[in-house]
C-alpha positions as CSV (number, residue, x, y, z in Angstrom):
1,X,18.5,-48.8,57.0
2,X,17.5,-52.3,55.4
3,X,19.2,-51.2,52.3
4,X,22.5,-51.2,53.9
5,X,22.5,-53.7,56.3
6,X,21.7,-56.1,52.8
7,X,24.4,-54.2,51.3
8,X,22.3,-52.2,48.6
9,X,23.0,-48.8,48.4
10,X,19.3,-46.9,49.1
11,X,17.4,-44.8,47.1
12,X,19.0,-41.5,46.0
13,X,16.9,-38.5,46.7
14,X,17.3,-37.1,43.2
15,X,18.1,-40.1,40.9
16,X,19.5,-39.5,37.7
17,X,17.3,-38.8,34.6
18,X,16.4,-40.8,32.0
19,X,18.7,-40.1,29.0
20,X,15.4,-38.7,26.8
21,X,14.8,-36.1,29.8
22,X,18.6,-34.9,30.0
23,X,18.8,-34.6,26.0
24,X,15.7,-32.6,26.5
25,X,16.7,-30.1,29.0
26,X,19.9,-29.9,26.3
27,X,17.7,-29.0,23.9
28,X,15.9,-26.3,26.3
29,X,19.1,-25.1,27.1
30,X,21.2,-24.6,24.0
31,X,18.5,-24.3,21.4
32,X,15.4,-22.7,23.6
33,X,17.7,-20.8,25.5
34,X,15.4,-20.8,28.5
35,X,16.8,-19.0,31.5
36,X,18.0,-21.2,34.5
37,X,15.2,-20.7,36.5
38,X,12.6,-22.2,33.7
39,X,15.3,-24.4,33.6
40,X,15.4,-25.4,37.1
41,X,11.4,-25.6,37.2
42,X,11.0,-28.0,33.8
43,X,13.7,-30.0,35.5
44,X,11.6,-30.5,38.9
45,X,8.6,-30.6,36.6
46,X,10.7,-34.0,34.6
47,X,11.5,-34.9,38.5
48,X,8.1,-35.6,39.0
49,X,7.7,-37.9,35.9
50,X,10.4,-39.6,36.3
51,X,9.1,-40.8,39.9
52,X,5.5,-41.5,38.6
53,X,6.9,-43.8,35.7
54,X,9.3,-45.4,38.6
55,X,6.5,-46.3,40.9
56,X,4.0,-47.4,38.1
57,X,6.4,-48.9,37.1
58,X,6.4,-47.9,33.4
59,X,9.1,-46.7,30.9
60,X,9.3,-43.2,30.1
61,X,8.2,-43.3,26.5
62,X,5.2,-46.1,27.5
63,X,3.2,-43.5,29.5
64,X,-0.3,-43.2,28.4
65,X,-3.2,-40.5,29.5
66,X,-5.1,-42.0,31.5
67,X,-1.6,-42.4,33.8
68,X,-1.1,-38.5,33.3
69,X,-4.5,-38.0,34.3
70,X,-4.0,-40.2,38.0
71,X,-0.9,-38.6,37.9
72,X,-2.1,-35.1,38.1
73,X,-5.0,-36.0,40.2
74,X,-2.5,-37.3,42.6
75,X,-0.7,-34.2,42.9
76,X,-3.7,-32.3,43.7
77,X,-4.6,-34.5,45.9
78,X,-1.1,-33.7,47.4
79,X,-2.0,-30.2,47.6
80,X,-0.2,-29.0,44.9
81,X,-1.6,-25.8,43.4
82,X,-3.7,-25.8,40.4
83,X,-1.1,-23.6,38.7
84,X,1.9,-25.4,39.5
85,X,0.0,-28.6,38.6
86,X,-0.4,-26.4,35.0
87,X,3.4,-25.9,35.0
88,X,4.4,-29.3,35.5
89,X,1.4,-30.4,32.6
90,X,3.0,-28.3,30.5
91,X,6.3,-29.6,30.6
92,X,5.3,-32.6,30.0
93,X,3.8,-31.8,26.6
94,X,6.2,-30.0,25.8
95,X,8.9,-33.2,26.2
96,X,6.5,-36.0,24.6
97,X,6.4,-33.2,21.6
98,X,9.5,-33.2,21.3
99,X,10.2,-37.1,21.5
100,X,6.9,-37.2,18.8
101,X,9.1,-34.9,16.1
102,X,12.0,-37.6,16.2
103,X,9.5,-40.7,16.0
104,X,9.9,-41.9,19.8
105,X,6.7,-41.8,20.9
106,X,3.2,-42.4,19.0
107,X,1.5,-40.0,21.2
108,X,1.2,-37.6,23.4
109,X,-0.1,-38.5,26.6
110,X,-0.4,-34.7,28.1
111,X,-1.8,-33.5,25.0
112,X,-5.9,-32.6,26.0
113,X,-5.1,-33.3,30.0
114,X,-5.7,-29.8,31.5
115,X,-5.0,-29.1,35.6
116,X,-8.1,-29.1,37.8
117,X,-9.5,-25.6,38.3
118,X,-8.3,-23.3,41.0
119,X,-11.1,-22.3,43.5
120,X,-11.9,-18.7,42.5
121,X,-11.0,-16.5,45.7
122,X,-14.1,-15.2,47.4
123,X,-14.9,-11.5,46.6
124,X,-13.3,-9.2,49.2
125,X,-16.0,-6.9,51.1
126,X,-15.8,-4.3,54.0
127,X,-17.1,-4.9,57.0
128,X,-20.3,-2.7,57.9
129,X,-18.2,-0.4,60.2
130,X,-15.3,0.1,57.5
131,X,-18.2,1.0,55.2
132,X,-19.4,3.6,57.3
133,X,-15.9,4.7,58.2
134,X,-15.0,5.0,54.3
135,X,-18.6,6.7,53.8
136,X,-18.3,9.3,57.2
137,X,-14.8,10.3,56.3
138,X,-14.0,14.1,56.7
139,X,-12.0,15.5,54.9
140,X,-11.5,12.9,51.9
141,X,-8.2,13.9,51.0
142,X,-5.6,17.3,50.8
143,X,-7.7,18.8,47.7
144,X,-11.0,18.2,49.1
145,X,-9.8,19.8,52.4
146,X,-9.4,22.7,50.3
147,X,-12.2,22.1,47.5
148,X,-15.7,22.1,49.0
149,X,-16.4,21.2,45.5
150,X,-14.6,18.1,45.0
151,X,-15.8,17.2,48.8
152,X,-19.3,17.4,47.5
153,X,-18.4,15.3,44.8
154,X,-16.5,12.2,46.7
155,X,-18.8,12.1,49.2
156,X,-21.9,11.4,46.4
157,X,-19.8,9.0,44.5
158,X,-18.9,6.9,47.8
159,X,-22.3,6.8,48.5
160,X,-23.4,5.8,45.0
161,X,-21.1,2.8,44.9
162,X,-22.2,1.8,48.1
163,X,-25.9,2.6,48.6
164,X,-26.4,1.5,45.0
165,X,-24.1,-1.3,44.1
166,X,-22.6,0.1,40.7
167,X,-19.7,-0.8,38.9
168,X,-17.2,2.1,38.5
169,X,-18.4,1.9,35.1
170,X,-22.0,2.3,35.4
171,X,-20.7,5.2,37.9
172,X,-18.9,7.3,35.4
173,X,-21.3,6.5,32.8
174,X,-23.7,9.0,35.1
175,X,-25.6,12.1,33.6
176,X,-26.5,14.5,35.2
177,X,-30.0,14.4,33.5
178,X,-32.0,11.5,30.8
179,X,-31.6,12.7,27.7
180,X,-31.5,10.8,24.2
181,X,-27.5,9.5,24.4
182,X,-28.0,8.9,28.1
183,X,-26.3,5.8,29.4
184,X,-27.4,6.4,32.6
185,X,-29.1,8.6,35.3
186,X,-30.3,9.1,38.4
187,X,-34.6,9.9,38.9
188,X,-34.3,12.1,42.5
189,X,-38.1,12.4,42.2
190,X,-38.3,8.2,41.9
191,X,-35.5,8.0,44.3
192,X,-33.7,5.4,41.5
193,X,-30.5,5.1,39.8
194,X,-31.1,3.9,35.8
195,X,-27.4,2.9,34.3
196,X,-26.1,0.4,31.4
197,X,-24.6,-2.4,32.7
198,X,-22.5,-5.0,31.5
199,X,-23.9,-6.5,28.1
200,X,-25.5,-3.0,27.4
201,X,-28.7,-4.1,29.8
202,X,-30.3,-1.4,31.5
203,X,-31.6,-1.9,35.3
204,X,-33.0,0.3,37.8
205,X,-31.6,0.2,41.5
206,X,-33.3,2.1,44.3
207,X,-30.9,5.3,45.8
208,X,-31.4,5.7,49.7
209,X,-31.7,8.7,51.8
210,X,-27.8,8.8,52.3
211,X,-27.1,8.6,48.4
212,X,-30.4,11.6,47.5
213,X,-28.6,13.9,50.2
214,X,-25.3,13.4,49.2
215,X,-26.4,13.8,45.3
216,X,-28.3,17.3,46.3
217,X,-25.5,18.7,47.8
218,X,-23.1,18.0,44.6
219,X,-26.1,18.9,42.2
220,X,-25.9,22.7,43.9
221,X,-22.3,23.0,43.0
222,X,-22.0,20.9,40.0
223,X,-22.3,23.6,37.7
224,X,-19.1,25.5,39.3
225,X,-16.7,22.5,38.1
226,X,-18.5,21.3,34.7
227,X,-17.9,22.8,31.4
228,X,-20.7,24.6,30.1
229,X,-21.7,21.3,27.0
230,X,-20.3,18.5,29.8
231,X,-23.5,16.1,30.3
232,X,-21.5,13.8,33.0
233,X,-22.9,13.6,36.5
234,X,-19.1,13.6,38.3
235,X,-17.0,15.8,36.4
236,X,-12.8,16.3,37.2
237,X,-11.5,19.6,37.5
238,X,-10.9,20.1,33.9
239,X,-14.7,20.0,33.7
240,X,-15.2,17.0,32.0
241,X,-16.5,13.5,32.8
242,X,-14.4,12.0,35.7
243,X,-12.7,8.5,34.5
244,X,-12.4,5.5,36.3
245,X,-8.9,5.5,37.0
246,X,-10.0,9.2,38.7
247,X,-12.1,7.2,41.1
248,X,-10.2,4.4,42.1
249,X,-7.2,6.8,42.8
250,X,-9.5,9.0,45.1
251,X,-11.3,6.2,46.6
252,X,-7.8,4.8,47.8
253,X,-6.6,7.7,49.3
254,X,-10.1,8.5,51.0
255,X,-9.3,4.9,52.2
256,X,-6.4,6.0,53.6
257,X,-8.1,9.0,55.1
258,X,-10.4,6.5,57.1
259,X,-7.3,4.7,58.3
260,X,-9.0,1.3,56.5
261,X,-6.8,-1.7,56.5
262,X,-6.6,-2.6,53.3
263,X,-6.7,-1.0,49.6
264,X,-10.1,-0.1,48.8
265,X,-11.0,0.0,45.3
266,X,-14.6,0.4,44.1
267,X,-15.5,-3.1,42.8
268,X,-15.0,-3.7,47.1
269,X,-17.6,-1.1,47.9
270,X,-20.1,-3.3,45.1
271,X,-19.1,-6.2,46.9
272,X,-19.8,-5.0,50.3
273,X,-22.9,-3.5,49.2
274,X,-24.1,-7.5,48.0
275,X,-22.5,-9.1,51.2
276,X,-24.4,-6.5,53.9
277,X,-27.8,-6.7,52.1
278,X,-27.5,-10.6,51.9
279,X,-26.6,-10.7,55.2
280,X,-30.0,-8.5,56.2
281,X,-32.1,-10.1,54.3
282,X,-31.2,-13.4,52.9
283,X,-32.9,-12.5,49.8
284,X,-30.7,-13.8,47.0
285,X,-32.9,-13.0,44.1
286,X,-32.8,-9.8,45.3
287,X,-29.8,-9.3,45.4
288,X,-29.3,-10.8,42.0
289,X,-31.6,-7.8,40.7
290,X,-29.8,-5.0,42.2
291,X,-26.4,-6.2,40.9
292,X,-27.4,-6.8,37.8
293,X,-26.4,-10.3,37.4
294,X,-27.7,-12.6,34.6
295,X,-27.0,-15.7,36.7
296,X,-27.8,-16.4,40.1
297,X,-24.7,-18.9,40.2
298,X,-22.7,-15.5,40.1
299,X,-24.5,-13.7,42.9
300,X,-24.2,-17.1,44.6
301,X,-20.5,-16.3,46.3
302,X,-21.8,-13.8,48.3
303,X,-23.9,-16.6,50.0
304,X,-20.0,-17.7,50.7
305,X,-19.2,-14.7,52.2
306,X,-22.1,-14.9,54.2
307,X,-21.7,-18.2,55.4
308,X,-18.8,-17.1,57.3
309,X,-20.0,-14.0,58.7
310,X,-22.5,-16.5,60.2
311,X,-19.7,-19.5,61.1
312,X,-18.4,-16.4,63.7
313,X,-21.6,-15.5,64.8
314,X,-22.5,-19.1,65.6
315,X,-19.1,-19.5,67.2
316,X,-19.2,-16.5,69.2
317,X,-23.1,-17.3,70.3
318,X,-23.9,-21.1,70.4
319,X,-23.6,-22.8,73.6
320,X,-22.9,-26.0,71.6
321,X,-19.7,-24.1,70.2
322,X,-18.2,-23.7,73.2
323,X,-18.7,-27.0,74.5
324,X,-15.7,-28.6,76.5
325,X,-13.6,-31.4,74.6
């Protein structure tokens, strides 16, 4: 409004670009041959620069680092995601190289500046009563309906995964007895699951009741679906050892079965297994055994997880939650 009652005209929205950006979006276009979306992103991407080197104020082919560092700590600030703040990085490179090849810069100022990490998303876990949904489901899907066998079978790996906290891997990598090759096995008599995890270190993890009865009943009727040499503990019904892939496409549709709200796969049931016995027993170290993991920092998210399980408890319970404003 000031601009025009001095006579100036105001501020377009989307000035024009600075000569060195349009000959560079030429040079996307004609020689790069980049579609016109990437097109329309690198030139949103120049958008930005452009305004940054405006406000500073500083001419295009003067920017330094340390301005594309504040400028991509601005953004972030903004709440621009830490992926988009990559994109935008990246086109920025990419135009003070190509200003460097014809001698127009003596640097590049995006060159080493890197976008500020993305928060890693927090594991997803069941709740307790999806668990036992997923666990109590009857039957698991059309061919155990009509297989006792494969029943037999689901029902001990779902209670594997979940009782014990494997990784699909450690799972499949199951025998149904110790032997020399042996990556892992399960002890009924000790009541403990011995597998390979990741890194090729061995750990122990203690099987409950649920898990032993569920094993027993598959360990009568093993023998009916397993080739005569198989060693594997879970077998397919070409008698040989059950893949991975084999149990995330039955543990989906048993998910399915239990009318769950959400894909199930069986990293989740590992997750839920940390999440429920952290929220039990607050014993993180404990925790950190049974999974397996060589860092505490990485069994640390589940204290995440936990936190908010607790945030809702609190704000269900507390009297001072509910206080009037």
């Amino acid at each position: 409004m000031a601009d025009e009652m001095m006579g100036r005209n105001p501020r377009p929205e989307h000035p024009a670009l600075d000569d060195d950006i349009e000959r560079h979006l030429v040079h996307l276009r004609v020689e790069r041959r980049l579609a016109g979306r990437t097109l329309a992103m690198y030139r949103e991407a120049f958008q930005r620069l452009q305004a940054r080197t405006v406000d500073t104020p500083i001419a295009l082919r003067e920017v330094q680092t340390h301005h594309v560092r504040r400028w991509a700590a601005q953004m972030h600030g903004q709440g621009l995601a830490s992926r988009s703040i990559a994109i935008v990085l990246s086109a920025w490179r990419g135009l003070y190289r190509w200003l460097g090849r014809d001698g127009l810069v003596a640097l590049n100022p995006a060159a080493g500046v890197r976008a500020p990490k993305a928060a890693k998303p927090l594991p997803k876990a069941l709740s307790v009563d999806d668990a036992m949904a997923l666990a109590d489901v009857k039957p698991a899907s059309e061919a155990a309906a009509t297989n006792p066998l494969i029943a037999a079978r689901d029902q001990c790996i779902v209670e594997l995964l979940y009782g014990c906290g494997l990784r699909v891997g450690e799972l499949t990598g199951l025998d149904a007895a110790p032997g020399p090759g042996a990556a892992g096995w399960i002890d009924v008599a000790d009541a403990s699951a011995h597998v390979l995890g990741k890194g090729s270190k061995r750990r122990s993890v203690p099987v409950g009741q649920a898990a032993l009865a569920a094993l027993g009943q598959w360990l009568l009727v093993r023998a009916q679906m397993a080739g005569a040499d198989e060693p594997a503990l879970f077998v397919s019904n070409r008698g040989t050892r059950l893949s991975a892939s084999q149990v995330r496409s039955g543990l989906a549709a048993r998910a399915l079965r239990a009318g769950l709200p959400t894909h199930v796969h069986p990293h989740m049931l590992r997750h839920s297994f940390a999440t429920h016995l952290l929220q039990s027993s607050g014993d993180l170290r404990a925790v950190q055994e049974l999974l397996g993991h060589a860092n505490i920092t990485t069994t640390q998210v589940y204290t995440r997880l936990d936190f908010g399980h607790l945030s809702k408890v609190y704000d269900a319970a507390h009297p001072r939650a509910k206080r009037k404003p």
